[in-house]
C-alpha positions in Angstrom: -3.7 -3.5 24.3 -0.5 -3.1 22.0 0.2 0.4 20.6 -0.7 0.3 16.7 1.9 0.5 14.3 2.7 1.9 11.1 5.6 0.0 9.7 7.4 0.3 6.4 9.3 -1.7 4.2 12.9 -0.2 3.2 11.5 0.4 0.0 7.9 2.1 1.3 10.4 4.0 3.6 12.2 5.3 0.7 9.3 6.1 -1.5 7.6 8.7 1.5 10.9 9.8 2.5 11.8 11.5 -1.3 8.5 13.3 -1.0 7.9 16.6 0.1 7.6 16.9 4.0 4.2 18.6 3.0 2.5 15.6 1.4 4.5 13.2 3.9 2.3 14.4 6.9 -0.7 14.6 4.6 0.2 10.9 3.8 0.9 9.8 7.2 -2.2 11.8 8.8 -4.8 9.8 6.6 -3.6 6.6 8.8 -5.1 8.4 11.9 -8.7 6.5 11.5 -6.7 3.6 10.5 -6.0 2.0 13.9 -9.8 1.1 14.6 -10.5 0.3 11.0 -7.7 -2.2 10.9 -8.8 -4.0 14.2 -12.2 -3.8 13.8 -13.3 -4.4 10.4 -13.0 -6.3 6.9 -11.7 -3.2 5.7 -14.4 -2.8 3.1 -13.6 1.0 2.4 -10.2 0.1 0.8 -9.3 -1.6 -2.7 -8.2 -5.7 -2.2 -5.9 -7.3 -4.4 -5.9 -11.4 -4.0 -3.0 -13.7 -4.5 -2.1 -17.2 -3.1 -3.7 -16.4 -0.2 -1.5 -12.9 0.4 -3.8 -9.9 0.6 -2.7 -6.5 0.2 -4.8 -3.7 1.0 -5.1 0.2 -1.1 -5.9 3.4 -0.4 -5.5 6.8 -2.3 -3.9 9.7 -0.9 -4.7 12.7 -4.0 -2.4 11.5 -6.9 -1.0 8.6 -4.9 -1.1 4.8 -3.6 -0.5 3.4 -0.7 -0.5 -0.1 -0.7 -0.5 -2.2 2.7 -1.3 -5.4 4.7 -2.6 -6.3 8.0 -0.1 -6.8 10.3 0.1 -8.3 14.4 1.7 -5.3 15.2 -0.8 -2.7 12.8 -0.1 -2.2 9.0 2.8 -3.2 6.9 3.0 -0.4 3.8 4.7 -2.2 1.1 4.6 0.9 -1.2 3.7 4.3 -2.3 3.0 4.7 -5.8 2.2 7.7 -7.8 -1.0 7.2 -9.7 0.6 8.1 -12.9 3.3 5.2 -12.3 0.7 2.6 -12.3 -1.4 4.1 -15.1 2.1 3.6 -16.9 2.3 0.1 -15.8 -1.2 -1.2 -17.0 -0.4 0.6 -20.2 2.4 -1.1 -20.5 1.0 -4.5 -19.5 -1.9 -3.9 -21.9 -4.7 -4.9 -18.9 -8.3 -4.0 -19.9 -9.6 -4.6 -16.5 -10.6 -2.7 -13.6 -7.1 -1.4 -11.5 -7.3 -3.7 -8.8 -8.3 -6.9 -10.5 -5.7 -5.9 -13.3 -3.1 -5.5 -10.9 -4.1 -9.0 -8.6 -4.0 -10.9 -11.6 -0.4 -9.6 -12.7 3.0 -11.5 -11.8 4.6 -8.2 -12.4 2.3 -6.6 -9.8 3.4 -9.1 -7.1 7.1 -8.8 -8.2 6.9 -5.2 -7.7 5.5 -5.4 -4.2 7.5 -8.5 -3.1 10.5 -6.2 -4.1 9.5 -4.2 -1.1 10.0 -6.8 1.3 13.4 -7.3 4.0 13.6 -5.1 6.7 11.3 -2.9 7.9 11.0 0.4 9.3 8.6 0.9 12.4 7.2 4.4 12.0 
């Protein structure tokens, strides 16, 4: 069996590495259970945003976001957002949905994450 890794985009990278080394282990140790959840379920527990057949995967961490995908080697984070950054963002895109199918159903969303995409950084 393959070890599981956590691997993150340049711009994920970025995002954990300006926070505190406090909250970066606290961030880092709520993908401990993730391993077996990733290879062994639907991942039910987690929030699921749908587009074009790309599925991206969230989880809260206190006051932030981590947003990820399956990946063949273990999970891809795209980003970690602060909750009040995407409470500015569906204000500012005016959604009155629910926060997942507000943000599936945004362009904006998907630009956002696909801006986190190139190289990657295996954690």
């Amino acid at each position: 069996m393959r070890p599981f890794q956590i691997i993150f985009t340049p711009t994920g990278a970025a995002e954990l590495s300006k926070m505190p080394k406090e909250l970066q282990l606290q961030i880092l140790g709520e993908f401990r259970g993730l391993p077996q959840e990733v290879i062994s379920t639907e991942l039910e527990r987690f929030g699921k945003l749908e587009r074009d057949g790309h599925v991206l995967h969230r989880f809260r961490v206190g006051d932030y976001r981590i947003y990820f995908e399956r990946h063949e080697l273990g999970v891809l984070v795209q980003r970690i957002l602060s909750r009040n950054s995407l409470k500015d963002f569906l204000f500012r895109s005016s959604l009155p949905l629910g926060e997942d199918e507000a943000l599936q159903d945004n362009p904006k969303f998907w630009e956002l994450m696909g801006a986190a995409k190139g190289k990657t950084s295996v954690q």
